[in-house]
BALO-222955 format. One record per atom (N, C-alpha, C): residue in three letters; atom name; x, y, z negated. Coordinates in Angstrom, 1 decimal, decimal comma, always signed. Atoms other than C-alpha are relative to their C-alpha. Layout:
! residues N
TIPA/ALA/CA/X/Y/Z
...
***
This chain:
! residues 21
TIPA/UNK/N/-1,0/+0,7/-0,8
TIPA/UNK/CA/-13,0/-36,1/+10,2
TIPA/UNK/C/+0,4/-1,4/-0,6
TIPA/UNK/N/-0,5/+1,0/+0,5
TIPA/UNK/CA/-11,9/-39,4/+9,9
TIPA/UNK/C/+1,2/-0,1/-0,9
TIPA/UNK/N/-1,3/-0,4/+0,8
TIPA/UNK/CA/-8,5/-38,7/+8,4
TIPA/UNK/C/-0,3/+0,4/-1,6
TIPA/UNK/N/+0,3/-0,6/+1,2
TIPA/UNK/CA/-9,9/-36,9/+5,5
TIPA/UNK/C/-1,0/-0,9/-0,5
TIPA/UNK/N/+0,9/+0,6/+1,0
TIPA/UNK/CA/-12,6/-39,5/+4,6
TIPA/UNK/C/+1,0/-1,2/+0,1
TIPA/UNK/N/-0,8/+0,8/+0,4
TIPA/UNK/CA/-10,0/-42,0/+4,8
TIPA/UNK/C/+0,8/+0,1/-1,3
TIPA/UNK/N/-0,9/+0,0/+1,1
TIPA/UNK/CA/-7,7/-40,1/+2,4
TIPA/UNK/C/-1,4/+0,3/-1,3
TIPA/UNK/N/+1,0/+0,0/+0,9
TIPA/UNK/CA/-11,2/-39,7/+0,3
TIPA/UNK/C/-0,2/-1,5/-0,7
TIPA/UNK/N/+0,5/+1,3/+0,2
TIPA/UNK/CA/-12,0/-43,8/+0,2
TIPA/UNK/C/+1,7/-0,1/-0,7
TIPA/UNK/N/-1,1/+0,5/+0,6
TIPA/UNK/CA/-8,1/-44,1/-0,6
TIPA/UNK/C/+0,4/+1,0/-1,2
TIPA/UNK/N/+0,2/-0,4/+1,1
TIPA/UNK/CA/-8,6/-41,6/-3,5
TIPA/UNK/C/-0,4/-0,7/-1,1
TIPA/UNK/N/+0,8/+0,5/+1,3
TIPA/UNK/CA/-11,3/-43,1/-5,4
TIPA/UNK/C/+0,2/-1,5/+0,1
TIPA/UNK/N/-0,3/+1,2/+0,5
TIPA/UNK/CA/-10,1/-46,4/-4,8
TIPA/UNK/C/+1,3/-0,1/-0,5
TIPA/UNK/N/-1,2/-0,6/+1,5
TIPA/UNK/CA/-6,7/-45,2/-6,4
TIPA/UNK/C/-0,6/+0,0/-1,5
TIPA/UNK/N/+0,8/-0,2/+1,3
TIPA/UNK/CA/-8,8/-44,1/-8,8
TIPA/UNK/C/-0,6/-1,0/-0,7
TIPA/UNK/N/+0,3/+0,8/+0,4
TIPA/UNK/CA/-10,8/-46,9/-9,6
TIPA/UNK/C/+1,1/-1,0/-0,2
TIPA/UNK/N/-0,8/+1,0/+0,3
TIPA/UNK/CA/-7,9/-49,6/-9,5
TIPA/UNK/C/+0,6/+0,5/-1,4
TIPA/UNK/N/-0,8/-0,3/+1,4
TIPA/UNK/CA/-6,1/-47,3/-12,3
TIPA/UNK/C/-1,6/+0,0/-1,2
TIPA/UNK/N/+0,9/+0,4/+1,1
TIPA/UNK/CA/-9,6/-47,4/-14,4
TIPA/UNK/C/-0,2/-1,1/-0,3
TIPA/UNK/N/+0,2/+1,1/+0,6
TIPA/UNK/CA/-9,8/-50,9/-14,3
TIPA/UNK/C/+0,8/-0,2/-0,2
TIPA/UNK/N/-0,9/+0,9/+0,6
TIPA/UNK/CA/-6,5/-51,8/-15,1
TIPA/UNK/C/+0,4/+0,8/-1,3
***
């Protein structure tokens, strides 16, 4: 569903902003 791969894309780019900084 769309909902759920949204909150997926807004995971790992959580994720990645806290690895790079």
């Amino acid at each position: 569903m769309e909902f759920m791969d949204q909150m997926m894309i807004l995971s790992q780019l959580g994720r990645l902003v806290i690895s790079c900084t």
